[in-house]
Steps between C-alpha positions, in 0.01 A plus 500: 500500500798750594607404158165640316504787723828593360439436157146644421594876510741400217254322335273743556574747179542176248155350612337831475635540158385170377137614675452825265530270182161444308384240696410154299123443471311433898783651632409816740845725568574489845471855701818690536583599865739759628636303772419158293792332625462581851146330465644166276730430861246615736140420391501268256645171571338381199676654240643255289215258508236427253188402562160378327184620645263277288147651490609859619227696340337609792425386889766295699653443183579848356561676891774169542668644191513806616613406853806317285630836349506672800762280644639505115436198338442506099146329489360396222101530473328274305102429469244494201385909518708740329348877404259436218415167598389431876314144481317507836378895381689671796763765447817427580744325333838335522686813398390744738567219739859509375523864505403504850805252594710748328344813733579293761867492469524170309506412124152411330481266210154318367404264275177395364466102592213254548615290729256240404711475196800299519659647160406868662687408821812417303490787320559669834739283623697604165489922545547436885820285377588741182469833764645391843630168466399380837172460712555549883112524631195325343195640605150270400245738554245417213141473532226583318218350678294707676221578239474134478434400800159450616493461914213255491505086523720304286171345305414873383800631378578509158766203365659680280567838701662264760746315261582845416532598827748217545707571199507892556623412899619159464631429082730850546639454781656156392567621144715817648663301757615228245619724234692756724663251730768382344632885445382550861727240619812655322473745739609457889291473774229616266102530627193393342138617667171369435244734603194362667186588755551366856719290676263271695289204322219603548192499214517800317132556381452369210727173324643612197669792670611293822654242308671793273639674781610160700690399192710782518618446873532123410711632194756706718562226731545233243714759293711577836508113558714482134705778523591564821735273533704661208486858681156632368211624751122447332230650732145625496367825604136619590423864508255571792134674466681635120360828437514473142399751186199251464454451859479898517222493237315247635488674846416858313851673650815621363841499682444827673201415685480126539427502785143585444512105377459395879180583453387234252692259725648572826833272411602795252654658718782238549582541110792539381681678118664190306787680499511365890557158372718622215746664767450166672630280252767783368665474860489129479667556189788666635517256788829302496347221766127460334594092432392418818125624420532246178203321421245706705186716504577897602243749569615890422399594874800213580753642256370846658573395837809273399654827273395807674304603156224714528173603299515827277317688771806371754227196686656151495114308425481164632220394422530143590505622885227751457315156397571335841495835740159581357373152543640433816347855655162393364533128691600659769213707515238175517387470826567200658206341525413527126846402410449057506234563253661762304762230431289270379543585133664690286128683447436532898824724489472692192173629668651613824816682381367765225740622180761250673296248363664481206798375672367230673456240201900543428525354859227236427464175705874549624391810686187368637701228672734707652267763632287211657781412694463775680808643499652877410310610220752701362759194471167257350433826227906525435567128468244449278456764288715512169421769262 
């Protein structure tokens, strides 16, 4: 490291100059800086490394990009909408995503790909190979899925929106990983994430997206249980409560006053930007002893906690133990002598504890037990509950 510190101010002039050529087509030129080197040693251990945030349009993906260039990574941004041409009919679009990396302090490249297309994928492998040379960080963020999904039974939702559902979460995630490993493992002590939605087993709502977003965990370990051993850390990540561009829509707020949102459901108000998890994973990124989190499922109020990030407003969400302190204050609250049938069922206690209802089927049957036991309810809420 003393070494780099020494040698990027001399660097410094010969990158810069290489920066103000006309870039090559994708590429965004990086932001010039007055005290540019002083930030290379100090803020951005991850200059040098190049990462692929696949499915960075928007959401986790595009505010993990982002999160990337601000500790200086180049980051390539790759998904299906470009300007002129936004499949899913929402604005933005790969190269604004890049641009944003590139605002950030990092260098922005994108690349139109559908990643349920094999040939497309290796197109990308090929500029990421013809531009950089290297992969360092693989990030397998696409999805797709949400306008497909219908939250009812199995029997009622549509066949065919599901097997898309499955390739769009599922098909991609496999495709990308198999195509960009072999560069990936070129690199050392390189990092592939799979993002996901939850770390507990619990049933997600409706099948097609549970078994989606359980692949992906199952992915990360099994991809951590291969490479691992030859240096290489594969984990997954879940955002908490994500407060989204579409999530904003759907709750009727912007940025600036999303907190209004709490009043369509109370739990908004333990939301959190993506760029949360993005600053999440970006620290993981940059940490040298990550291998012994291999194989596992990370929530971005952990990596928060585990990092020191914070939240663009400066709050480290968490939303995981929101979950189990607002639970366990509404048990609590049960008198005693309702409390042996309140623990009944899953029903008996959903009707006794108000919005913290919706926490209690993530507990399920588990929970019950414990809290019939009698114990602490605090330690039957936090043993059980895995969000």
């Amino acid at each position: 490291r003393r070494r780099l510190a020494g040698a990027v101010p001399l660097l410094l002039p010969t990158v810069l100059a290489l920066q103000s050529l006309s870039p090559p087509i994708g590429r965004i030129p990086a932001a010039s800086s007055k005290s540019a080197s002083w930030t290379m040693i100090n803020d951005l251990p991850l200059l040098g490394n190049v990462a692929l945030v696949a499915g960075a349009t928007r959401g986790a993906g595009r505010q993990i990009a982002i999160a990337l260039g601000e500790k200086g990574a180049t980051v390539w941004c790759s998904g299906r909408s470009v300007r002129g041409k936004t499949p899913e009919g929402r604005p933005e679009t790969i190269e604004e995503t890049a641009e944003l990396v590139t605002a950030a302090g990092g260098v922005g490249r994108w690349a139109q790909c559908d990643h349920t297309d094999p040939a497309a994928v290796e197109g990308l492998l090929a500029k990421i190979e013809a531009e950089d040379g290297k992969l360092n960080i693989l990030i397998n963020d696409i999805w797709g899925g949400d306008s497909l999904t219908n939250w009812g039974p199995f029997e009622e939702h549509d066949l065919s929106n599901g097997l898309r559902i499955m390739q769009l979460g599922v098909s991609t995630h496999l495709i990308t990983a198999r195509i960009m490993l072999p560069l990936l493992l070129k690199s050392e002590a390189s990092l592939l994430v799979e993002i996901t939605d939850g770390v507990g087993d619990h049933y997600r709502g409706t099948l097609f997206y549970d078994l989606a977003k359980a692949s992906t965990r199952r992915l990360a370990f099994a991809l951590n249980s291969e490479i691992a051993p030859k240096g290489h850390t594969a984990v997954a990540v879940t955002p908490g409560f994500l407060r989204s561009e579409a999530m904003l829509d759907l709750f009727g707020v912007t940025e600036e006053n999303w907190h209004d949102g709490a009043k369509m459901d109370p739990h908004f108000q333990a939301s959190e930007t993506p760029r949360f998890v993005g600053r999440g994973i970006a620290s993981l990124a940059a940490d040298l002893d990550r291998k012994e989190l291999g194989g596992r499922v990370l929530s971005s109020g952990w990596l928060g906690e585990r990092f020191g990030c914070t939240d663009v407003d400066g709050r480290r969400p968490n939303f995981s133990q929101y979950a189990i302190d607002t639970l366990a204050s509404a048990i609590a609250a049960i008198p005693a002598s309702e409390r042996p049938a309140a623990f009944e069922t899953a029903e008996a206690l959903s009707g006794k504890v108000g919005s913290a209802a919706a926490f209690v089927g993530v507990g399920g049957a588990e929970l019950l037990e414990e809290l019939r036991k009698g114990g602490d309810v605090r330690a039957a809420v936090q043993s059980t509950l895995k969000i």
